[in-house]
Biotite code that builds the C-alpha atoms (Angstrom):
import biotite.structure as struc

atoms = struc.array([
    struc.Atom([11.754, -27.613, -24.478], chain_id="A", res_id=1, res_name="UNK", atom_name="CA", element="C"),
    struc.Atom([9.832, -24.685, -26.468], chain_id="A", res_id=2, res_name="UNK", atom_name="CA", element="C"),
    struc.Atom([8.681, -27.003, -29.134], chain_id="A", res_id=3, res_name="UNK", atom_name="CA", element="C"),
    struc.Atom([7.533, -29.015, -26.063], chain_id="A", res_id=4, res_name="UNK", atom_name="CA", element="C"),
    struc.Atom([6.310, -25.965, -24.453], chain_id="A", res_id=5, res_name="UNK", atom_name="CA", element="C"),
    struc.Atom([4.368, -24.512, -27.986], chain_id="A", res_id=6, res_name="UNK", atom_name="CA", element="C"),
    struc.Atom([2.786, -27.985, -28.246], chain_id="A", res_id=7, res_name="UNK", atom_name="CA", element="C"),
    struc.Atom([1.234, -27.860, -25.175], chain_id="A", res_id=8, res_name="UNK", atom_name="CA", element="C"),
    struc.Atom([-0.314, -24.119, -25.315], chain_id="A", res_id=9, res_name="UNK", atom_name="CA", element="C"),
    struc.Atom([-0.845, -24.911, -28.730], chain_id="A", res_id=10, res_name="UNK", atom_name="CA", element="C"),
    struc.Atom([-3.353, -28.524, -27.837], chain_id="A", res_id=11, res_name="UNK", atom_name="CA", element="C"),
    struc.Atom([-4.323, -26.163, -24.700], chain_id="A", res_id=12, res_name="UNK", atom_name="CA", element="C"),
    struc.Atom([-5.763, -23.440, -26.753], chain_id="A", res_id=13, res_name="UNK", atom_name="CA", element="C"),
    struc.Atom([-7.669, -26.052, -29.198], chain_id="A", res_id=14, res_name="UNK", atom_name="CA", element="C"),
    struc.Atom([-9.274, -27.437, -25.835], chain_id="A", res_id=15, res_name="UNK", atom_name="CA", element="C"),
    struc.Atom([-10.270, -24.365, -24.835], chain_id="A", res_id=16, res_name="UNK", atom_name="CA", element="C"),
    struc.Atom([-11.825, -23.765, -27.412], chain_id="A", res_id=17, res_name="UNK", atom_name="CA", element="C"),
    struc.Atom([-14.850, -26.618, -26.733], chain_id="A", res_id=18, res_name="UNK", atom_name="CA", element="C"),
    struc.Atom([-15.330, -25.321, -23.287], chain_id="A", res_id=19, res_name="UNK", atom_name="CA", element="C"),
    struc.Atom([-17.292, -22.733, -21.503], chain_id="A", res_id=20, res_name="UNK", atom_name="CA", element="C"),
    struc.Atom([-14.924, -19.722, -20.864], chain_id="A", res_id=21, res_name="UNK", atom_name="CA", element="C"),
    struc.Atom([-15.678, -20.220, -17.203], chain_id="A", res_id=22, res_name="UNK", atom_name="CA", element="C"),
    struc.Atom([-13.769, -23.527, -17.034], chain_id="A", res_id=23, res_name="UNK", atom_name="CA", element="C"),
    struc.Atom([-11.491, -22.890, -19.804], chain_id="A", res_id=24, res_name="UNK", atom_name="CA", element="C"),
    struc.Atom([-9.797, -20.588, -17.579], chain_id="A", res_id=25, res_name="UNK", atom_name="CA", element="C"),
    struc.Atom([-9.398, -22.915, -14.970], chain_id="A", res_id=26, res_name="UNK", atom_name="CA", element="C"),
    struc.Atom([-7.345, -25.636, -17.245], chain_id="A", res_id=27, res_name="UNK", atom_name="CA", element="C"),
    struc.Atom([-4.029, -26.252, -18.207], chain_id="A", res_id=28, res_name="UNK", atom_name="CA", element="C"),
    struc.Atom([-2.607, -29.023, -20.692], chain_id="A", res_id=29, res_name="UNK", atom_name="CA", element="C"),
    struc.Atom([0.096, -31.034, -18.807], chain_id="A", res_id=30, res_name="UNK", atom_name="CA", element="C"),
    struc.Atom([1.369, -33.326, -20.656], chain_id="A", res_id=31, res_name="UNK", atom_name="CA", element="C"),
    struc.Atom([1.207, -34.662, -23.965], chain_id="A", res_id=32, res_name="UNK", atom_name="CA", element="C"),
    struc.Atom([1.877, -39.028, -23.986], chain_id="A", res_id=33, res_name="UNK", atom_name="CA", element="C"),
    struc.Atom([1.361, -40.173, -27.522], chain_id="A", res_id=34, res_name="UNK", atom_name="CA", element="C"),
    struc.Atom([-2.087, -40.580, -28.202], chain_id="A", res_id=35, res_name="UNK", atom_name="CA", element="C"),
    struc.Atom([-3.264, -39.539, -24.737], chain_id="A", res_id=36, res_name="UNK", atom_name="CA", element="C"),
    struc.Atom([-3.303, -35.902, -23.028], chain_id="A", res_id=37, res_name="UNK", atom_name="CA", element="C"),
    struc.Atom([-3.376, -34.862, -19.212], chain_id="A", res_id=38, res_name="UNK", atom_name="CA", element="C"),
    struc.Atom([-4.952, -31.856, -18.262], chain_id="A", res_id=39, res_name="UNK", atom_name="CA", element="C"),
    struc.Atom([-4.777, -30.226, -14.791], chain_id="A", res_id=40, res_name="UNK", atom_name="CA", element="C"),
    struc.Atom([-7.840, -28.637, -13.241], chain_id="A", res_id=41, res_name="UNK", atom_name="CA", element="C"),
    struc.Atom([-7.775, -26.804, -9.923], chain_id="A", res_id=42, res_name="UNK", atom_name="CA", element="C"),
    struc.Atom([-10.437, -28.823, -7.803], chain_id="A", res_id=43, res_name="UNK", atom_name="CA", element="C"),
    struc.Atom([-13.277, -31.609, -7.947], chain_id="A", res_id=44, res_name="UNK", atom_name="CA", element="C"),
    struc.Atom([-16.173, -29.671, -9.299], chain_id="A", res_id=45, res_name="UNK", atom_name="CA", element="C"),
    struc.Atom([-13.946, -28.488, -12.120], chain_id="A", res_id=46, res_name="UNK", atom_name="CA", element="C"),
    struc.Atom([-12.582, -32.013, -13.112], chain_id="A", res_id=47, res_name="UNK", atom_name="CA", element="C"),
    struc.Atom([-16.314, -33.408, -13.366], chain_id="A", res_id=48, res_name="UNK", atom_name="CA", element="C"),
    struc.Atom([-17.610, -30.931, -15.955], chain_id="A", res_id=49, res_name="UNK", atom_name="CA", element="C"),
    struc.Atom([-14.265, -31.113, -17.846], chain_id="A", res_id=50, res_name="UNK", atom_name="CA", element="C"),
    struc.Atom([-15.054, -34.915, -17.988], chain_id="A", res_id=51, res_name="UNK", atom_name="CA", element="C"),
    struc.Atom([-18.528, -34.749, -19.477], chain_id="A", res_id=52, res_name="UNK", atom_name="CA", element="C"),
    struc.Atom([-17.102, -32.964, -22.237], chain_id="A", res_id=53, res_name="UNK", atom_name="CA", element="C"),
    struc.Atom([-13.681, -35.012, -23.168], chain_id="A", res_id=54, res_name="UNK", atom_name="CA", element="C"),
    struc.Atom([-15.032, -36.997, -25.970], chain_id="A", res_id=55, res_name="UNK", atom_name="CA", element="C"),
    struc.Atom([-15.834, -33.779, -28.043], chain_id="A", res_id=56, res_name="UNK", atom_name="CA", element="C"),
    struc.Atom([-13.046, -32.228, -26.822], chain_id="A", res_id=57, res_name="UNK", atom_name="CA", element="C"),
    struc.Atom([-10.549, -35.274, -28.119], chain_id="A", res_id=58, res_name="UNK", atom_name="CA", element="C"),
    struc.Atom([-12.609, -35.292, -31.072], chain_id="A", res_id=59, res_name="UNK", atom_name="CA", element="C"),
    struc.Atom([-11.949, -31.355, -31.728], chain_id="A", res_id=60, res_name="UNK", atom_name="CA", element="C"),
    struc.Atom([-8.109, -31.719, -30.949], chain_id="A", res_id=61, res_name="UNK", atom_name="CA", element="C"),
    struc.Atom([-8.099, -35.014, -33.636], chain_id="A", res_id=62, res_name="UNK", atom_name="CA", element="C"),
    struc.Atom([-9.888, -32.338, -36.085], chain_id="A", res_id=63, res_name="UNK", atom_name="CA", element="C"),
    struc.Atom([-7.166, -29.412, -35.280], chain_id="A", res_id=64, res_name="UNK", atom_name="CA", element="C"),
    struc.Atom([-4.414, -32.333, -35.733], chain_id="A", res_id=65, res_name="UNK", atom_name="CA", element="C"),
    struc.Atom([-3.059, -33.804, -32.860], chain_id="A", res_id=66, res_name="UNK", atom_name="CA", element="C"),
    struc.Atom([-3.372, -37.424, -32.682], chain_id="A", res_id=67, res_name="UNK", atom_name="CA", element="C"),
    struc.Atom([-5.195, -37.584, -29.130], chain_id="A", res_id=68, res_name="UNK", atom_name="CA", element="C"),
    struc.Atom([-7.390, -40.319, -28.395], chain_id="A", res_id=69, res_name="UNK", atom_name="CA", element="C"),
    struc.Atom([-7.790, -39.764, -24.756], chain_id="A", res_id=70, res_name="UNK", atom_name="CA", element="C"),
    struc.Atom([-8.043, -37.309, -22.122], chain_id="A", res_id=71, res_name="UNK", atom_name="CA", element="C"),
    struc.Atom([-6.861, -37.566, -18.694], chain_id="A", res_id=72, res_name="UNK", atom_name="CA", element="C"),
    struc.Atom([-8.193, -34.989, -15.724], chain_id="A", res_id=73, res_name="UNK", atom_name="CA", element="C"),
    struc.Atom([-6.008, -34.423, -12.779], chain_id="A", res_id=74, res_name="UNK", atom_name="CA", element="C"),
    struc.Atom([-6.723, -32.213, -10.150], chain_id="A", res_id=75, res_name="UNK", atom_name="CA", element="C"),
    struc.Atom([-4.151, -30.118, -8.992], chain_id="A", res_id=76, res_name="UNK", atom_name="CA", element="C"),
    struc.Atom([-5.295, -28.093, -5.694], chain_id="A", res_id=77, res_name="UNK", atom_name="CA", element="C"),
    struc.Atom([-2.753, -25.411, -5.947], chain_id="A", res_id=78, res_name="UNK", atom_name="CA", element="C"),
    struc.Atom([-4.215, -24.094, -8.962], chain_id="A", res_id=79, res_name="UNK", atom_name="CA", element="C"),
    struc.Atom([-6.476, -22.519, -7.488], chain_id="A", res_id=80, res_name="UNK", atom_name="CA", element="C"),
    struc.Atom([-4.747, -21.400, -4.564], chain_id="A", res_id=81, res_name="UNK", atom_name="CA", element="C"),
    struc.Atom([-3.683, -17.138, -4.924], chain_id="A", res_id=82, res_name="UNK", atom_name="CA", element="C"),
    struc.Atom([-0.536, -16.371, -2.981], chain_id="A", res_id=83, res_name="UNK", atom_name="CA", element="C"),
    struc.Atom([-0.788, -13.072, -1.786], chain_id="A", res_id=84, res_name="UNK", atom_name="CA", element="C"),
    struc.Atom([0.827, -10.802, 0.625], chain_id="A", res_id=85, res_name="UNK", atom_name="CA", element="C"),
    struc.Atom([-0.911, -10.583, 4.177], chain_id="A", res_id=86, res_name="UNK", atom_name="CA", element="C"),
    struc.Atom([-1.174, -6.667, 4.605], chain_id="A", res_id=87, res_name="UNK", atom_name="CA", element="C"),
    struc.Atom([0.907, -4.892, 7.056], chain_id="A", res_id=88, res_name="UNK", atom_name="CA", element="C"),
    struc.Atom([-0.181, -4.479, 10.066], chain_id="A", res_id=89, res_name="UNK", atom_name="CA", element="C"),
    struc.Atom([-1.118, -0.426, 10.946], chain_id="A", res_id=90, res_name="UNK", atom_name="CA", element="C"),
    struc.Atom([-0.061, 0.265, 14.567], chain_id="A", res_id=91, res_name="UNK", atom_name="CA", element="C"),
    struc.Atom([-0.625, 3.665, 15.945], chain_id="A", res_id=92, res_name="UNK", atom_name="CA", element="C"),
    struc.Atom([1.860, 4.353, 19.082], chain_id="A", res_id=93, res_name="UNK", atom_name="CA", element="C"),
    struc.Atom([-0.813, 5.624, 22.282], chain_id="A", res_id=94, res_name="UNK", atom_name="CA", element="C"),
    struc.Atom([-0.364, 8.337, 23.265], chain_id="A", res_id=95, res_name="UNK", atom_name="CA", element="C"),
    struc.Atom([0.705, 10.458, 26.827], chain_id="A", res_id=96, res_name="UNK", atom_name="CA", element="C"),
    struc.Atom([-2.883, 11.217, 27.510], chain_id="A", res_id=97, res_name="UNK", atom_name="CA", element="C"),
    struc.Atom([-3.774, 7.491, 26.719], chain_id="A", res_id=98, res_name="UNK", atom_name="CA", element="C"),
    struc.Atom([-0.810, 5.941, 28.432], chain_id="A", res_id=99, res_name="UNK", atom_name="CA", element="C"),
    struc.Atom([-1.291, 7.992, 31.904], chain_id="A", res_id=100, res_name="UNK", atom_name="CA", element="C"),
    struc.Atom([-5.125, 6.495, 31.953], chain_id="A", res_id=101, res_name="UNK", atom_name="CA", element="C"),
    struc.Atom([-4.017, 3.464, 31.761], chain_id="A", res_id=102, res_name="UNK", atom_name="CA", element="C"),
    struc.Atom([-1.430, 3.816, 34.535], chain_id="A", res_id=103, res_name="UNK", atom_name="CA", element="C"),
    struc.Atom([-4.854, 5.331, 36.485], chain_id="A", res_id=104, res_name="UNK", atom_name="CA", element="C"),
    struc.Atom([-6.391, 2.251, 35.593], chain_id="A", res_id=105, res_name="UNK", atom_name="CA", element="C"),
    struc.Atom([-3.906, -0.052, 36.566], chain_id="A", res_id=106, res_name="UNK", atom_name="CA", element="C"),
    struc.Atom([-3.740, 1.035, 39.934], chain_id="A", res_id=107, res_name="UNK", atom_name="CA", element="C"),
    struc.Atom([-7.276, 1.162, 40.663], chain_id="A", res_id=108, res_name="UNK", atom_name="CA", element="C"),
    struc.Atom([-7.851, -3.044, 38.919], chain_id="A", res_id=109, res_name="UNK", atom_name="CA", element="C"),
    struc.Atom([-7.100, -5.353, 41.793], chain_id="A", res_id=110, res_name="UNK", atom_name="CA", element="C"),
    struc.Atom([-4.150, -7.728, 41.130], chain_id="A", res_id=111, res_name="UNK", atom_name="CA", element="C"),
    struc.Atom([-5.139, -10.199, 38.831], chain_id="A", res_id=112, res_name="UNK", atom_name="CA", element="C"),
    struc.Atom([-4.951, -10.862, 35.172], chain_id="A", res_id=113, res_name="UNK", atom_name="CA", element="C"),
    struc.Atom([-6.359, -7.769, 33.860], chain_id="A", res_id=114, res_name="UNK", atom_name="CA", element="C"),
    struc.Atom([-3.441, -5.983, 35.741], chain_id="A", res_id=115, res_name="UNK", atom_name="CA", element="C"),
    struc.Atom([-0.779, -8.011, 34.341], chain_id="A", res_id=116, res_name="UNK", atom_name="CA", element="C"),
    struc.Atom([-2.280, -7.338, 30.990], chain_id="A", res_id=117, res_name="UNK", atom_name="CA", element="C"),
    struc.Atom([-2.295, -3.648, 31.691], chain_id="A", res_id=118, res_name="UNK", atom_name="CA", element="C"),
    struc.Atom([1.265, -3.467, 33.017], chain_id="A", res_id=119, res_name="UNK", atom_name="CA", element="C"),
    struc.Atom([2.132, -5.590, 30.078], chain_id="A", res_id=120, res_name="UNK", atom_name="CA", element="C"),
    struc.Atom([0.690, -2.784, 28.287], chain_id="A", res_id=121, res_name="UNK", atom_name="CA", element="C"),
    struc.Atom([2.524, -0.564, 29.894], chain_id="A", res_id=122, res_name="UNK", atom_name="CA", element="C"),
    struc.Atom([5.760, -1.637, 29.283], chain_id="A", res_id=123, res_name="UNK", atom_name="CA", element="C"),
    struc.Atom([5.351, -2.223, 25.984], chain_id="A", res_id=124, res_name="UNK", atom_name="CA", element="C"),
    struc.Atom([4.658, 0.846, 25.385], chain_id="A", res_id=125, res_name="UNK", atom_name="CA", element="C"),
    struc.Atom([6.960, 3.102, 27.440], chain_id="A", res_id=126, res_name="UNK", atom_name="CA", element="C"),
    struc.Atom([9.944, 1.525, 25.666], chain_id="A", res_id=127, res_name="UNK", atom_name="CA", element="C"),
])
């Protein structure tokens, strides 16, 4: 598995190597079938430049020698896809002052929805 593994950073490094640095960033060497390579690219736009160039790429693998004749794109959308955290939400409690206004205000608003929202409010709050 780490000769596998080696192999492909090894054929992945030679590749990048005959691309911009922009897209050469963006690729990774999947698989290695005989004479034939796959590489994975995050998303359309990427695959279509990395096909324009896989006949000097193959060529420049042959050269560092691997016996590739052919180069396969594949687009893999999560790639590009950044998992991050959502940030925690900040709440701030009201306060006395706040809460008794709004008790002011909820007695003056006629019964509706605005009411409910402010008794919802309310309630929340106070426990």
């Amino acid at each position: 598995m780490m000769r596998t593994a080696r192999e492909l950073l090894a054929v992945q490094a030679v590749l990048a190597g005959t691309l911009p640095p922009a897209l050469a960033r963006q690729i990774r060497v999947a698989r290695i079938d005989g004479p034939q390579i796959t590489v994975m690219v995050p998303g359309p736009a990427h695959a279509a430049r990395l096909r324009q160039t896989t006949e000097a790429a193959a060529r420049r693998i042959r050269d560092a020698g691997w016996p590739v004749e052919r180069i396969v794109v594949r687009i893999d959308a999560a790639m590009g896809r950044t998992w991050t955290q959502k940030p925690r939400r900040e709440v701030q409690p009201l306060g006395e002052g706040a809460l008794r206004s709004f008790e002011d205000l909820g007695r003056q608003v006629a019964p509706g929805p605005l009411a409910d929202a402010i008794g919802r409010l309310l309630r929340h709050h106070r426990s």
